[in-house]
N, C-alpha and C positions, 0 to 999 in steps of 0.2 A: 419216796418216789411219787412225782406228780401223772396224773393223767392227762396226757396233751389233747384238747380237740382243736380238729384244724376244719375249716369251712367247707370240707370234701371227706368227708370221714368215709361214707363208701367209694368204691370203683368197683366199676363194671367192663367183667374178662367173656361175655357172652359170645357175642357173635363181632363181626367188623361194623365199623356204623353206617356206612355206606347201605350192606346188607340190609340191617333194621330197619333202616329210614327207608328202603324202595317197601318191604313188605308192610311198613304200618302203613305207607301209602296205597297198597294197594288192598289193606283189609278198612280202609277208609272209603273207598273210591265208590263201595256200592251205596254207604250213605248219602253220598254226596251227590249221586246219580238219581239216588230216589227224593232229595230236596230238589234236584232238575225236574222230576218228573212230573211230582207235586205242586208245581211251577211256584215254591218256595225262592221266588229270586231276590228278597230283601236277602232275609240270610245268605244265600250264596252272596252278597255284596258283602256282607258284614263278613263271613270268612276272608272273601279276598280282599279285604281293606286288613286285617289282623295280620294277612300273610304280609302284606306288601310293608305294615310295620315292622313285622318280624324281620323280613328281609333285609330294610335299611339297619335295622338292629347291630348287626353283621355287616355294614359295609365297608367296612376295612380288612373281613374275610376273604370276599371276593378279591381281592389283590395280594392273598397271601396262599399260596397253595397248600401250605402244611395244614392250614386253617378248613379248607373249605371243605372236608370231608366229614368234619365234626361238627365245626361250630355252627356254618352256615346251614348244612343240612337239615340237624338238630330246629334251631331256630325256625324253620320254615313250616318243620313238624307241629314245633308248637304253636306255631302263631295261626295255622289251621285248627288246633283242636280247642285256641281260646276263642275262634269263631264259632266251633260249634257249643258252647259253653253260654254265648250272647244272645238277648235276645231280638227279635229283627227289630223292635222299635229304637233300638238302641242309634244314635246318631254315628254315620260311618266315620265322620272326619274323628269322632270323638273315639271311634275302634282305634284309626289307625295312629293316634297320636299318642295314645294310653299302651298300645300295643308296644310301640316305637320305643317310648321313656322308660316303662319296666321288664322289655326285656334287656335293654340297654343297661339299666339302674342293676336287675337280677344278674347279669354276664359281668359286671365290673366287681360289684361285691360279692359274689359267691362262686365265681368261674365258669366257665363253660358251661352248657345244659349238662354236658355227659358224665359231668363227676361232683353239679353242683347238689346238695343236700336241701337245697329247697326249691320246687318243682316250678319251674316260670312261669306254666300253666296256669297253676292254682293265685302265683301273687299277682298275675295282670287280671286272671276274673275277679276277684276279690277286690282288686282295687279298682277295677269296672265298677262294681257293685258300691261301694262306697262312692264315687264320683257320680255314676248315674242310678243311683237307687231307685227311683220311680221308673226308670224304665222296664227293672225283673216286675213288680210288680208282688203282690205278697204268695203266703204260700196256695197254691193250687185249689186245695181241698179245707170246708172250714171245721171247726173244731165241732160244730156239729154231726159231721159227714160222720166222721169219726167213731161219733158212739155210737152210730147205726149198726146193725147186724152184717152188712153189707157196705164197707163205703166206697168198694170201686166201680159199685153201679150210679154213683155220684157222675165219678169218670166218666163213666161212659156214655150216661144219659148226657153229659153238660159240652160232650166233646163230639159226639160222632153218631150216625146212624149204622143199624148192621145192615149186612145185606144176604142177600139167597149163599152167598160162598160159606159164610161167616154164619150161619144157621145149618149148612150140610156140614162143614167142621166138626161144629162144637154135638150136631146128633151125632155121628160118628164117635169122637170121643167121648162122649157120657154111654155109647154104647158098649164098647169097645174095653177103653184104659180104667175111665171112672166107676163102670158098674161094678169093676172090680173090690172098689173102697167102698160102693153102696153110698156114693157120692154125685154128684151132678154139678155141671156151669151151669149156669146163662149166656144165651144170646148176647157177643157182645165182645166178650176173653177173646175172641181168635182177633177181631180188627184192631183189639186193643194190642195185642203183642205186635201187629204188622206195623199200625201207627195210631199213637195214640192223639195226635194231631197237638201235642205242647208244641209251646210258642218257641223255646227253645231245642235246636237242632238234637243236643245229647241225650236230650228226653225220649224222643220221637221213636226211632225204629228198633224197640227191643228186640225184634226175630235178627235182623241183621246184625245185630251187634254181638249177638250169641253165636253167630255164624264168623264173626271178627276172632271174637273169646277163640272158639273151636281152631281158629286159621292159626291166629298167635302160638297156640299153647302148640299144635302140631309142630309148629318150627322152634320151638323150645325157647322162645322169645320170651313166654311169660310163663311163671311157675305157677300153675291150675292151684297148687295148695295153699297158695297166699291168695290171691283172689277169692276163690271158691269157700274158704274157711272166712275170708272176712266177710264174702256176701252171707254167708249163712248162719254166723257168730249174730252179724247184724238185723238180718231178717226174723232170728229165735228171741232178741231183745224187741223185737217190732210183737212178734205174737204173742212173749208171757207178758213181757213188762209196761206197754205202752197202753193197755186197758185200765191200767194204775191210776194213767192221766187225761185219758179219754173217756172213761166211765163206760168204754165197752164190757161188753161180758169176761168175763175168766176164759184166758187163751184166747179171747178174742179178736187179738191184732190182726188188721188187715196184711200178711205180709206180701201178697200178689200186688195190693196198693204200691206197699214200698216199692216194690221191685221194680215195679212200669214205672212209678212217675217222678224219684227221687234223683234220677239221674246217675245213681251210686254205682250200674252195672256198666257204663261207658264211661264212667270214672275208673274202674276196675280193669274195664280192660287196654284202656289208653292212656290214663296218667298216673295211675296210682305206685304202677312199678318204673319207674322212671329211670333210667341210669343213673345213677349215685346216688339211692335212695333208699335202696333197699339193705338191711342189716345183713350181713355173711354166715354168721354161726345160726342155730336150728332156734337156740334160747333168744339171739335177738329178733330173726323171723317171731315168733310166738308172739312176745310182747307187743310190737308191731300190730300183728291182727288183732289181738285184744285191746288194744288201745284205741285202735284206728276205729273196732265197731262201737266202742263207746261215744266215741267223737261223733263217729253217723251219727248213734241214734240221738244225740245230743244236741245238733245243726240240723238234721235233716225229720227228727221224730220217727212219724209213719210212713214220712214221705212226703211228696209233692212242696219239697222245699225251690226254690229259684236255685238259690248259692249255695245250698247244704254240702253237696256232694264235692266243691272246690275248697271248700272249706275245711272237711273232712281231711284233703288231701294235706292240706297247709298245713295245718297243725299235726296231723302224722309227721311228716316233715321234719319239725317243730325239737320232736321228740327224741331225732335222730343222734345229736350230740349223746343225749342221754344211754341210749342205746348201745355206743361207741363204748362209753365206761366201764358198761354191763361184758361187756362182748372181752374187751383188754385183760379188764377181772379176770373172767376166764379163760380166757386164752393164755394170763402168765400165769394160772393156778393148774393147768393142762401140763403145761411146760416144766413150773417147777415139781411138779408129780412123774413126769417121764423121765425126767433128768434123776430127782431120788431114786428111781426103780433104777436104772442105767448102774448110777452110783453103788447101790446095795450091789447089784451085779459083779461089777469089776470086784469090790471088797471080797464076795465070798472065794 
């Protein structure tokens, strides 16, 4: 007996898609308001030049009504969340014509966003990134930073000033949370979670995007233990392992570095579960996370990689077939163990 894989090996029985698509949109909406606010309006060009790719993507959706609840929707999803993936230097006509070709290229060969196995997201950044590489620019923080005792004060020093809010914070919680651990911040951590001021949009607002996570997981959109185990599968490979190649101290990995400037937590909570992505049984869930944080730490190291975190996704992806095998294994080894019990039964 052969194992079939077919280009859609999962499906997704969650919620309706109509449903999904108004609430990722509306647990997006405060990002995108605080890149208005920040009067970030290259990036807001660059998202809506990704949309408006996205959009033609699908334009044979729109004249087809069975069509426009999935496909079109889908696709509009994503072609916002591969503007916030760009960085503004990035040239728009080159957003939208990149955006255009591979979600077209990704919807022909793989099918729909809602049941394809590889995430559209992850192959228009990625192939951003190879077509405009000089535009990410390289990674954030240099391999110096790294073997410091401290290298998110790199961050913070190189990115932003605190201020009086951002100083009654951080005294509050070292009096508070951290006196408890006989621990203490710096000046610095509280503007940094609000915005850490990266070039790129999915870097930027870690507090809101944690407030996305929170919205998501409430509507059972997204499963908190795939996320939650991969961000901290990947974050424990940042603290013991990444001093190996940093020359920081023992345990020394930056993992708060990771966290803010890798991108991996607005990867997590916006493309990483993606409809037809995700494995069904608990064994191909597992693998999954253990794969996907190897991948991070792999692409993305300690962190403050450009592409790390799209990357990560693709190749999770990647794996998917693989996982199908895993999963059939046991699902006909399930079957033919319930069927002998059943059998023994009827005989006695």
């Amino acid at each position: 007996m052969y194992n079939k894989v077919s280009t859609a090996p999962f499906t997704d029985f969650t919620r309706s898609t109509s449903l999904r698509t108004f609430l990722y949109w509306a647990a997006l909406f405060p990002q995108i308001a605080a890149l208005a606010i920040t009067g970030s309006w290259r990036s807001l060009a660059i998202i809506a030049c990704a949309v408006l790719g996205a959009a033609l993507s699908q334009l044979n959706g729109f004249f087809d009504k069975t069509k426009i609840r999935m496909n079109v929707a889908h696709s509009l999803l994503a072609g916002t969340l591969v503007g916030f993936f760009l960085p503004p230097e990035y040239p728009p006509a080159s957003v939208f014509f990149i955006t255009f070709i591979f979600m077209y290229v990704t919807r022909s060969v793989f099918g729909p966003t809602g049941v394809s196995w590889l995430n559209p997201v992850a192959i228009t950044v990625i192939a951003a990134w190879f077509i405009g590489r000089v535009s990410f620019g390289g990674f954030f923080i240099s391999g110096a930073d790294l073997s410091a005792k401290n290298p998110s004060m790199a961050l913070i020093d190189g990115a932003m000033l605190t201020n009086g809010i951002d100083e009654k914070i951080t005294l509050f919680l070292n009096d508070t949370v951290f006196r408890l651990f006989n621990v203490s911040i710096p000046n610095g951590y509280v503007s940094l979670f609000w915005d850490n001021h990266a070039a790129i949009p999915a870097f930027r607002f870690t507090f809101l995007t944690m407030l996305a996570s929170l919205f998501l997981f409430a509507f059972d959109f997204k499963k908190p233990e795939i996320s939650l185990s991969f961000i901290f599968l990947y974050l424990a490979l940042v603290k013991f392992v990444s001093p190996f190649f940093t020359g920081a101290a023992p345990m020394g990995g930056d993992a708060l570095l990771a966290l803010l400037s890798s991108g991996l937590f607005f990867a997590a909570t916006f493309a990483f579960q993606w409809p037809g992505t995700i494995p069904s049984t608990v064994q191909g869930k597992c693998l999954l996370i253990i794969f996907s944080a190897i991948f991070a730490f792999i692409f993305c190291g300690a962190g403050a990689s450009p592409v790390g975190a799209m990357a990560t996704t693709l190749f999770a992806n990647l794996i998917s077939p693989a996982l199908q095998v895993v999963e059939n294994r046991s699902i006909r080894k399930r079957l033919a163990s319930l069927l002998d019990e059943k059998l023994g039964e009827r005989r006695q």
